[in-house]
C-alpha positions, 0 to 999 in steps of 0.5 A: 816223828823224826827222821834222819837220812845218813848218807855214806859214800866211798869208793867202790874197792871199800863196798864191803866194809860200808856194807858191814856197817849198813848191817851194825848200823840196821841191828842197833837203831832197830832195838833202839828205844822210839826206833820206828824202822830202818831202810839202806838204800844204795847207789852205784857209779862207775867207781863209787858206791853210796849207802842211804840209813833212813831212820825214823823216830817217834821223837828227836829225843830218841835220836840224839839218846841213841847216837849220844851212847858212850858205845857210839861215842867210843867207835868214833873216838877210835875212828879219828885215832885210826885216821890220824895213823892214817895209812895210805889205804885207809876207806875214805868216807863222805858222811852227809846228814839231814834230819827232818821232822813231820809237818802236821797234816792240818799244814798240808790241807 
């Protein structure tokens, strides 16, 4: 099994927005090929909130197919090109990644 923890922080006036992209993000990996569940978990402060995607997979292979598809691809394309536009009110976001695979139980005995 593989497992991805994504973690998104911004501040709190942009809660909403990171709440629409929890909701696309649950959709797509849901139907994903070798998807085996989804869970967001969030984190409030005073004035940031965080969002947590934990994925897990039946193998790495499903992942990276699923965030390799030219629709993935093409959303961050046009997120970089919005940043270089960039407005003064733009969502700033603290993206954090960490995979992990299972450990055989043989291991933990």
């Amino acid at each position: 099994m593989f497992v991805v923890n994504a973690s998104f922080e911004t501040e709190k006036k942009f809660e909403e927005q990171l709440k629409q992209k929890a909701k696309k993000n649950k959709r797509e990996i849901e139907a994903a090929k070798g998807n085996l569940s989804f869970e967001c978990w969030k984190k409030d402060s005073a004035d940031k909130v965080e969002y947590v995607f934990v994925s897990k997979w039946e193998d790495k292979k499903f992942f990276q197919a699923w965030i390799s598809r030219e629709e993935h691809v093409n959303e961050h394309k046009e997120a970089n090109k919005k940043k270089t536009k960039a407005c003064a009110e733009a969502m700033e976001i603290k993206k954090t990644l960490r995979f992990y695979e299972a450990v055989e139980e043989d291991i933990l005995s």
